[in-house]
C-alpha positions in Angstrom: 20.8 -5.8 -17.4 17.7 -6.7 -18.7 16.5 -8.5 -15.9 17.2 -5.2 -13.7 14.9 -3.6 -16.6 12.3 -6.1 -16.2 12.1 -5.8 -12.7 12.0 -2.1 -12.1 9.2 -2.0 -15.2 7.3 -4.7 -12.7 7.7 -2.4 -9.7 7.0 0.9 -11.7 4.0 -0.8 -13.3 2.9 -1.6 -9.6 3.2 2.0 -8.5 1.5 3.1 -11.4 -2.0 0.6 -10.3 -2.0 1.9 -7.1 -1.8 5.6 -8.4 -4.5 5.1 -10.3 -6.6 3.2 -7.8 -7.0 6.4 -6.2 -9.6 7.6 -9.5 -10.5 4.0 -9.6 -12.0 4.1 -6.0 -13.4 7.6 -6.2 -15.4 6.5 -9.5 -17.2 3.6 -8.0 -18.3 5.4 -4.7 -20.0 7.8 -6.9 -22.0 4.8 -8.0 -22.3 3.2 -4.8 -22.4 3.1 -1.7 -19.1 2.8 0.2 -19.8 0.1 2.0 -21.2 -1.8 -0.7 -17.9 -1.3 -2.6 -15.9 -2.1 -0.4 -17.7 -5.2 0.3 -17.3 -6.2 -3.6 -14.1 -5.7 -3.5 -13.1 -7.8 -0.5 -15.2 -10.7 -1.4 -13.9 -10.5 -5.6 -10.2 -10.2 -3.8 -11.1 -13.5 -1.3 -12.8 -15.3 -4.1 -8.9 -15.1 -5.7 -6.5 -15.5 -3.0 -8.8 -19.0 -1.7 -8.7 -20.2 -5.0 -4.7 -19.3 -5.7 -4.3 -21.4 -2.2 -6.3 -24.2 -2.5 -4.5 -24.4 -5.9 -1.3 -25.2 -4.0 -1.8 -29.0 -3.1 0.6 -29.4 -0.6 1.1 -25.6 1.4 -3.0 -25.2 0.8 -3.7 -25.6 4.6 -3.5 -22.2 6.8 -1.7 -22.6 9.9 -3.2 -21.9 13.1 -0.7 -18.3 13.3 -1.4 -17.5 9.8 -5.0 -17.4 10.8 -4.3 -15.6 13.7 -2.0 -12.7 12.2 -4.3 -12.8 9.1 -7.5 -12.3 11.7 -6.0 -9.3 13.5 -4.5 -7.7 10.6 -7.7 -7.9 8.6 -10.0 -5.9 11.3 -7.1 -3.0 10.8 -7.1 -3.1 7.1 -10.8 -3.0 7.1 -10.3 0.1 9.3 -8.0 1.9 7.0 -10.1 0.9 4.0 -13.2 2.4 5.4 -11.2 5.3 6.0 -9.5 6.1 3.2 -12.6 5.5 0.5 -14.7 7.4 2.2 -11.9 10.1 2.0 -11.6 9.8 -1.4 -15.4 9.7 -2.0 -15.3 13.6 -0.5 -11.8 14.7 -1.9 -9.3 14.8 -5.2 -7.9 11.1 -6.3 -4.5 13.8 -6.5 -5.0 14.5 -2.9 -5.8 11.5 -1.3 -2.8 10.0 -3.0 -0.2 12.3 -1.8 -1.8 12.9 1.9 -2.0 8.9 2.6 2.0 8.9 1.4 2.1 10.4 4.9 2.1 7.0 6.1 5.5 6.7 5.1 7.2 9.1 7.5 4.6 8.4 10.5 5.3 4.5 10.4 8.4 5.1 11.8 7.7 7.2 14.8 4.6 4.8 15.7 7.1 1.8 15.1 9.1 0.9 18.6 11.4 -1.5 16.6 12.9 1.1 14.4 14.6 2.9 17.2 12.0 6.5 16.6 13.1 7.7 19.7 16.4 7.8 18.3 15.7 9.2 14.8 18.1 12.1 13.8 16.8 15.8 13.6 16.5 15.7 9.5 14.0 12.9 9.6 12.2 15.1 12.0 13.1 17.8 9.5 11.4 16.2 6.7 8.1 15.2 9.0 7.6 19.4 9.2 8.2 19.2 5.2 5.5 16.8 5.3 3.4 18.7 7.1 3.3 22.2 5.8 2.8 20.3 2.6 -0.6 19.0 3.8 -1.3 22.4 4.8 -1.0 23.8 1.2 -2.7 20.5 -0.2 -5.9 21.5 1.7 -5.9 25.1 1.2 -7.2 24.5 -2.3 -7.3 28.2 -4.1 -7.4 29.5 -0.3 -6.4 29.0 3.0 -9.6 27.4 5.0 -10.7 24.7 7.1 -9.6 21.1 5.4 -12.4 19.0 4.0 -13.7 16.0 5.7 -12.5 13.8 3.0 -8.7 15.8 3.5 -9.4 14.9 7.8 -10.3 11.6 6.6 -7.5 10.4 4.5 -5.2 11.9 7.2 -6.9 9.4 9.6 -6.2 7.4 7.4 -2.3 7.4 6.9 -2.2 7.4 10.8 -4.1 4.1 10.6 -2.8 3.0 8.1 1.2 3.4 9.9 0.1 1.9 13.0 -1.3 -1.2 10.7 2.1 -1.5 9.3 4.0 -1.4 12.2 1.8 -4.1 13.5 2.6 -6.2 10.6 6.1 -5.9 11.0 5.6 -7.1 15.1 3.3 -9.8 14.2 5.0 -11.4 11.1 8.7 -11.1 12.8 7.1 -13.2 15.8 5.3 -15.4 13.6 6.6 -17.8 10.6 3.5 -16.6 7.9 2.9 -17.1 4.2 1.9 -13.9 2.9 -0.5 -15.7 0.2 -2.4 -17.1 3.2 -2.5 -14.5 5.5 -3.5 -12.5 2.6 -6.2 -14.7 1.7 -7.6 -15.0 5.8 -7.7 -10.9 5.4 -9.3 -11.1 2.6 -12.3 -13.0 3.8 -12.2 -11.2 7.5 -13.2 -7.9 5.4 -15.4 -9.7 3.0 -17.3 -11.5 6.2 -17.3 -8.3 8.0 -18.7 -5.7 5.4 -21.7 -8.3 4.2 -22.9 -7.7 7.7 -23.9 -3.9 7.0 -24.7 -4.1 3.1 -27.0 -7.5 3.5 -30.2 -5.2 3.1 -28.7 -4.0 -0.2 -26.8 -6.4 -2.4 -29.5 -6.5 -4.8 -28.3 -3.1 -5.5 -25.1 -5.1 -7.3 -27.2 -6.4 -10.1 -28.0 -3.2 -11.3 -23.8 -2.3 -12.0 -23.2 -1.5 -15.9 -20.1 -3.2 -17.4 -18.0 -0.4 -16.8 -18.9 0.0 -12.7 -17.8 -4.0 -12.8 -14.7 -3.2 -14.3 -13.7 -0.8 -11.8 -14.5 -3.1 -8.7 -12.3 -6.2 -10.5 -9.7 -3.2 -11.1 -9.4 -2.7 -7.8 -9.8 -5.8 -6.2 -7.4 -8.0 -8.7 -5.2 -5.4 -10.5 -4.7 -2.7 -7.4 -5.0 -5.6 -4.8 -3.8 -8.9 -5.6 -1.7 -8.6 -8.5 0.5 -5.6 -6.8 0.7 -7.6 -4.0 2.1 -10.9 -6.3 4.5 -8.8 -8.3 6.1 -6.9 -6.1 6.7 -10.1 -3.7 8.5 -11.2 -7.1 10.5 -8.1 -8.0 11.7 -7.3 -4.0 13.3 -11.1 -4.5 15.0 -9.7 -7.7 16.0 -6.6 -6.8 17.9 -4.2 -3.4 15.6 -2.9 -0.9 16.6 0.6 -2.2 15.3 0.3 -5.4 12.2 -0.9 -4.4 11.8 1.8 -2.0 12.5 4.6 -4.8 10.7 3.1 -7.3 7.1 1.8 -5.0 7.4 5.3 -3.6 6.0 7.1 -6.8 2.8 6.1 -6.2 1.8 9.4 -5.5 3.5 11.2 -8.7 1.2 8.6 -10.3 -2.1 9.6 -8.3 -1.4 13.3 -9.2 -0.9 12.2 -12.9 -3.9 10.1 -13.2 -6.0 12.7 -11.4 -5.5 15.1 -13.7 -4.8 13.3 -16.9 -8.2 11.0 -16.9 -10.2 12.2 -14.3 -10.1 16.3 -15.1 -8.5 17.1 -11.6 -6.5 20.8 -11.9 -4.1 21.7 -8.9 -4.0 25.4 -8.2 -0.6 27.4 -7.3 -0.7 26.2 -3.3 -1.6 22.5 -4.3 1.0 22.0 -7.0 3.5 23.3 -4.3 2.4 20.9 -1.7 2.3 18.2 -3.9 6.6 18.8 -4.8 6.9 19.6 -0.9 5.0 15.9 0.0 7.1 13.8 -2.6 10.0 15.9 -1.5 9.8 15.1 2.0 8.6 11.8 2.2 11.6 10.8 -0.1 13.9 12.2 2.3 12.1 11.2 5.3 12.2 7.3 3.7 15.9 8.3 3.2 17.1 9.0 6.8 15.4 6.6 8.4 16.7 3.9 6.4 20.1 4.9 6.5 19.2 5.3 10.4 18.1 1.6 10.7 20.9 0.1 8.3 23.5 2.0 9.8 26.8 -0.2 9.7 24.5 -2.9 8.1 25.4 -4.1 4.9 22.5 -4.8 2.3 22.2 -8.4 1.5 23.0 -8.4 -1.9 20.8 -9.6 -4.9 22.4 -13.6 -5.8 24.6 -13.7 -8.2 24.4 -15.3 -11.7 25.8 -18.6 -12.0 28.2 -19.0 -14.9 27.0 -22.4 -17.2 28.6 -25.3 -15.8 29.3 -23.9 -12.6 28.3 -25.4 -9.1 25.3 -23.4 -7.9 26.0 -22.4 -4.3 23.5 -23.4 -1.2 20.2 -22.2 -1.7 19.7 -19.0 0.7 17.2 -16.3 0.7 17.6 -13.3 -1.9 16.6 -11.0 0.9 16.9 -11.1 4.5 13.1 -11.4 5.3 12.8 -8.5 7.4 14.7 -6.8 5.1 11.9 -7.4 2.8 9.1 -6.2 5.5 11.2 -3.2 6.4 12.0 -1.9 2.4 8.4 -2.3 1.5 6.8 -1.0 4.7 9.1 2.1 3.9 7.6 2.3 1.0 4.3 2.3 1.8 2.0 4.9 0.5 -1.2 0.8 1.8 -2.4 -0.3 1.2 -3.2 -2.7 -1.6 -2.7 -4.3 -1.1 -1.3 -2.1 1.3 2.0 -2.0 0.8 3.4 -4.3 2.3 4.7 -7.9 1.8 1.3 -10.0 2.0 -1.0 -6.9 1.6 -2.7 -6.5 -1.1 -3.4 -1.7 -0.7 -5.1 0.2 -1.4 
């Protein structure tokens, strides 16, 4: 029991940092340029993940796929990065965390392997929920035209989907660690944002203590810390309860929105916010118990009594079990939600 505890407090915990990475990113864009932080955070988050694999004497070398997986998927990330904080630059830290949760429900229509064509009516069902909910999130007080940061963070989650069904092709075809091709994505977006902000890194030396600590938030805590502990806890726990738990992220961005950073929702936005957690959760629903249909979960390992013979080693999870439970429950994104991406 209490290593069930410990492991959902580890996956809540991870939930809650990407919630809040929302506020996080929207507070250091209004110190700098986006560009500029996105470029710090990249290069603190490579700076970590080279050093956690060189640490590793004997796996430290990259293979020649991990480079290539970690290459392509690090030109899309940096896509859906750019994306999403300059969304959040030019809307709520509530709003961009429950529009990019539409990521969840369009991963599986953009995703050939999960059968879309064949999805049953309610998922389609819940996709509408989805939708009018994003229409109520940005009518504000009033029904008008959407922001640009609300059309960019929808960009986003469509990027975003068609990132993670790419991850799910490229790592099923090729054997990857998801340390290294973490760390290879890590420099790709470090290497490719120092092109643009080279005229203007001076501009870093001018960051107070507390503009610092949101960069190293979001690069180690929302980035590669998520991405660590929930590679720990999906080995320790079912696929579903990863899924439910990962998938409050946007409760959390709400709750962090309004509790720290003085965000209010209004009548329509409250109401899209329960419609958007209400059908993403039942979208996430139906299409796993589409895809697992007459497919019985592979079961946590059992605890070995003392003195017992341990069985064979095996895997806790079937490994695309893994990639499926935590692409399903993707809201990024840090890291990036799933296994070896360190969203938002």
């Amino acid at each position: 029991m209490s290593r069930v505890r410990s492991t959902d407090a580890v996956l809540l915990l991870v939930a809650v940092v990407w919630g809040s990475s929302y506020l996080a990113a929207k507070s250091a864009t209004s110190a700098l340029p986006v560009l500029l932080v996105l470029f710090a955070r990249y290069g603190i988050s490579a700076v970590a993940c080279v050093a956690l694999v060189a640490a590793r004497r004997r796996t430290r070398r990259c293979t020649r796929a991990e480079l290539r997986v970690g290459s392509v998927l690090g030109l899309t990330q940096a896509a859906v990065l750019v994306l999403e904080t300059y969304g959040v630059a030019h809307t709520s830290a509530a709003n961009a965390g429950l529009l990019i949760s539409l990521t969840i429900v369009l991963t599986p229509l953009l995703d050939r392997a999960s059968g879309s064509a064949g999805l049953p009516a309610r998922y389609f069902a819940a996709t509408g929920l989805c939708l009018l909910a994003v229409g109520l999130l940005v009518s504000g007080s009033g029904f008008h035209a959407p922001r640009s940061g609300d059309l960019l963070i929808l960009a986003a989650a469509l990027v975003r989907a068609a990132h993670v069904a790419l991850v799910g092709r490229l790592t099923a075809r090729h054997p990857v660690r998801p340390l290294h091709v973490t760390a290879v994505q890590t420099v790709v977006g470090a290497v490719l944002f120092a092109v643009p902000v080279a005229g203007t890194l001076t501009t870093l030396g001018g960051v107070d203590a507390g503009g610092w600590a949101r960069l190293f938030y979001l690069a180690l805590f929302c980035g590669l810390f998520a991405f660590l502990a929930q590679t720990w806890a999906v080995q320790r726990s079912s696929a579903s309860r990863v899924s439910l738990l990962l998938g409050t992220e946007p409760v959390w961005a709400v709750a962090v929105g309004i509790g720290l950073g003085g965000e209010h929702l209004t009548v329509l936005t409250a109401l899209g916010a329960a419609l958007m957690v209400a059908g993403t959760y039942w979208g996430q629903a139906v299409e796993r118990a589409h895809r697992t249909a007459g497919v019985p979960e592979v079961p946590r390992r059992a605890e070995v009594p003392a003195g017992a013979r341990p069985p064979a080693p095996g895997p806790l999870l079937d490994p695309d079990e893994q990639q499926r439970a935590l692409a399903s429950a993707a809201v990024h994104d840090g890291v990036h939600r799933e296994v070896g991406l360190p969203y938002p």
